[in-house]
C-alpha positions in Angstrom: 109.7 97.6 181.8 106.9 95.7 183.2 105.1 93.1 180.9 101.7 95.4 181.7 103.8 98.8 180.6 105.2 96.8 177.6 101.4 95.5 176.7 100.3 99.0 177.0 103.1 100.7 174.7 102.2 98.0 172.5 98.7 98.5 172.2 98.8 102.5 171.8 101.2 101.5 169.3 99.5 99.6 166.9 96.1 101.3 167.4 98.3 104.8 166.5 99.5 102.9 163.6 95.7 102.0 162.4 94.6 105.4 162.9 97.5 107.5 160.8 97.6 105.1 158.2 94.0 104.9 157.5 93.5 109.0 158.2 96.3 109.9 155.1 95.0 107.4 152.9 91.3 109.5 153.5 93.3 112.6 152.7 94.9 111.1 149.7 92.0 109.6 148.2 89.6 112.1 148.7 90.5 114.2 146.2 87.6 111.5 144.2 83.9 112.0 144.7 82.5 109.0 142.9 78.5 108.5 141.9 77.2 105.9 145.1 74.4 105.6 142.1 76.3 104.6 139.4 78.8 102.6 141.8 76.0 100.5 144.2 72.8 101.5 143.4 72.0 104.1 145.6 71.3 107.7 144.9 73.8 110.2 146.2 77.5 111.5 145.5 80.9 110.9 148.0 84.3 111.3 148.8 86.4 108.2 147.9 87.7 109.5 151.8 85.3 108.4 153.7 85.3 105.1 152.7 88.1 104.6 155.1 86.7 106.8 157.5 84.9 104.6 159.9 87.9 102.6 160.8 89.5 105.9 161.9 86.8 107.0 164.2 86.5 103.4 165.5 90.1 103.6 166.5 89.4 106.9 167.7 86.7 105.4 170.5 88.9 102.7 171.2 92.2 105.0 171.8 89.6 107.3 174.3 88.4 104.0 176.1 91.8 102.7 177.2 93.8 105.8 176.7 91.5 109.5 177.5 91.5 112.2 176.0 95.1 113.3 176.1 96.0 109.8 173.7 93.8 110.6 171.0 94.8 114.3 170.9 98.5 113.1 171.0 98.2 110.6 167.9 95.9 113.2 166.1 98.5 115.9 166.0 101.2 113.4 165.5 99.1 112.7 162.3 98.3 116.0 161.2 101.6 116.9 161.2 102.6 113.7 159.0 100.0 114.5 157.0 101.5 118.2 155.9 104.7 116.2 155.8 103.2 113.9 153.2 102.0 116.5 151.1 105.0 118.7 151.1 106.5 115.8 150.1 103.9 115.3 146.9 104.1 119.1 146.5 107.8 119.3 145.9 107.1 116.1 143.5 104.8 118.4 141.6 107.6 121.1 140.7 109.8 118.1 139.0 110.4 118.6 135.4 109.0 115.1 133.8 111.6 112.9 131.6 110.5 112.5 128.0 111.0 109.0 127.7 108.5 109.1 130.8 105.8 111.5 128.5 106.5 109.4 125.5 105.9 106.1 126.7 102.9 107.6 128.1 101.5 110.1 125.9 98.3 107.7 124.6 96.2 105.7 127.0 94.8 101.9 127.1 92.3 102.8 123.7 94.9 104.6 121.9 93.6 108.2 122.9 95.8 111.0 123.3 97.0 111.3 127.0 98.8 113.9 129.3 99.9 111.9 132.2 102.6 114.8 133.9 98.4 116.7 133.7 96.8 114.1 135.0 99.4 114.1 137.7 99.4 117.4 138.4 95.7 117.5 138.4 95.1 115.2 141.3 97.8 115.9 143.2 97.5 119.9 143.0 93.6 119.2 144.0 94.9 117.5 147.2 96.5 120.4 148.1 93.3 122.5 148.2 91.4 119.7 149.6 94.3 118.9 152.9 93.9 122.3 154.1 89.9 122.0 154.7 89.9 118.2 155.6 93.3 119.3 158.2 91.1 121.9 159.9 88.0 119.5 159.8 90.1 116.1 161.1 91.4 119.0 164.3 87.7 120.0 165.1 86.0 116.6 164.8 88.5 114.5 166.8 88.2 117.2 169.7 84.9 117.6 169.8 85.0 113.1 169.5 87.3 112.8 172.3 85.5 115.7 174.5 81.9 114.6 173.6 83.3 110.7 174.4 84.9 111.3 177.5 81.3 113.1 178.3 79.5 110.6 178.3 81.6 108.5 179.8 81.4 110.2 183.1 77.5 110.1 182.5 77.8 106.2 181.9 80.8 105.1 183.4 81.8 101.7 181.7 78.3 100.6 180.9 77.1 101.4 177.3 80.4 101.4 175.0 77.7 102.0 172.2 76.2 104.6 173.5 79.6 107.4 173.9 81.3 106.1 170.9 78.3 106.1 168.8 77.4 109.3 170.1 80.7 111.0 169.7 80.8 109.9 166.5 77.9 111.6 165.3 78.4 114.7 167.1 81.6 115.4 166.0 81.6 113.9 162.2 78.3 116.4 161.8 80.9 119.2 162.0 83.6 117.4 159.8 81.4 116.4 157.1 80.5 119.8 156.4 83.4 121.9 157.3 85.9 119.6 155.3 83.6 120.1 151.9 83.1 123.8 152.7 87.2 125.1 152.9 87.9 122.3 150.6 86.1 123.0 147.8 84.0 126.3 148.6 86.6 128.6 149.8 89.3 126.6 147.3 87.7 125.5 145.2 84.6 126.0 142.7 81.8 124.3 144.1 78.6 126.1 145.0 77.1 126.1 148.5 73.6 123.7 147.4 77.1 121.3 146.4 78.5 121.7 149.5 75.6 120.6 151.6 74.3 117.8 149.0 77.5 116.0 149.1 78.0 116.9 153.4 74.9 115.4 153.7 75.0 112.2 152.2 78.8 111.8 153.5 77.7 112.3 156.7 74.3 110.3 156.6 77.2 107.2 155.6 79.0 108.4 158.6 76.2 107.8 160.8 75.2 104.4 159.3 78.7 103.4 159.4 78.9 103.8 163.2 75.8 102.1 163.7 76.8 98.8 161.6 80.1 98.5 162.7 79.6 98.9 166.5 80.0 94.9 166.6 83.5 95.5 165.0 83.8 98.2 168.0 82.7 95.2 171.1 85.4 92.9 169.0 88.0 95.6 169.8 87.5 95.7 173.2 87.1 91.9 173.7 90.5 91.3 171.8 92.1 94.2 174.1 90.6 93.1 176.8 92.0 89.4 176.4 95.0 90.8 175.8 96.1 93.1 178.6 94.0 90.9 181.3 91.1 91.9 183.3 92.7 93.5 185.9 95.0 95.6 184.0 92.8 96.2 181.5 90.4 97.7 184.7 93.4 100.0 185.8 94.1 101.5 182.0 90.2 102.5 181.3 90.5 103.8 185.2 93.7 106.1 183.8 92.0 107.1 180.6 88.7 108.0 182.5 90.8 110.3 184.8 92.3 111.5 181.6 95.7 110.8 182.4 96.6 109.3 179.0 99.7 107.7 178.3 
């Protein structure tokens, strides 16, 4: 293998890696909506998911730039289907009878009060299950419609304006997500009313889109590091691949 096929494995790799870890820890902490209010100041409600959000649709941009289309639909259904893995998993853990020494040692919490933990377990873990199926069939929509919308205007701009497509994907697509996750999630599963729904999509996605505006520095550091490490000239002939949408 060539040191420029090696680089290239290489890079995928790690970006792949920063993208799945980062997309099942939004789908495991999101069962949380937490008060912005009472938690920085600021008026509104979120999911504890989409704290970690940004970083995935920044590695998103970055995998389309150097990789197409074809890259960031192959890591994205890689991860969905770890994802349902991951569940099933915490599922199966669900349906295991708990020790009593485990309930006992357990059964008050830090002020003495009286405290369930196998409830509290199955609680949060039970709501994930509701919650996976909307944010699975919202993570599928919104990174096709990214990677479509990216490589869009990339044949509008070419290479100039790396702000301007991943920005611009971002907010397309995570326009959809923020509102379809909330509405299968907790509307069709679970018991939120619609005005909920659309409070909480709103303000998630309103995050979203100042997200993508701050961390676009963090997006020109990317390609700088990449760039320095593949080399000019390969790193040329890779965004030349993913713009034909060859992938790797």
């Amino acid at each position: 293998m060539s040191s420029y096929a090696h680089k290239k494995q290489q890079l995928y790799l790690v970006l792949s890696g920063i993208f799945l870890v980062n997309a099942l820890l939004a789908e495991i902490i999101g069962v949380k909506i937490f008060s912005v209010e009472k938690t920085f100041g600021l008026s509104g409600n979120l999911t504890a998911g989409v704290l970690v959000w940004p970083v995935v649709f920044i590695t998103t941009d970055v995998i389309n730039e150097y990789f197409g289309r074809k890259g960031v639909l192959r890591i994205t259904f890689l991860t969905v289907g770890l994802i349902l893995y991951a569940f099933l998993v915490i599922l199966g853990t669900t349906k295991l009878i708990p020790a009593d020494f485990w309930l006992d040692l357990n059964k008050t919490d830090a002020q003495g009060r009286p405290f369930n933990i196998e409830f509290a377990y199955q609680s949060i873990f039970r709501q994930g299950l509701g919650i996976i199926i909307g944010s699975l069939v919202a993570f599928v929509i919104g990174q096709v419609l990214d990677a479509s919308v990216f490589q869009l205007f990339r044949r509008v701009t070419g290479s100039r304006f790396i702000w301007l497509r991943a920005t611009g994907s971002t907010l397309v697509s995570q326009l959809v997500d923020s509102f379809v996750v909330l509405y299968v999630a907790f509307y069709l599963f679970g018991n939120w009313s619609m005005t909920q729904v659309l409070d909480v999509a709103r303000f998630n996605y309103w995050y979203k889109f100042a997200a993508a505006i701050l961390l676009t520095p963090l997006l020109y550091l990317a390609h700088y590091a990449i760039d320095r490490y593949l080399g000019p000239e390969e790193t040329a002939e890779l965004q030349e691949e993913a713009f034909m949408d060859e992938g790797v």
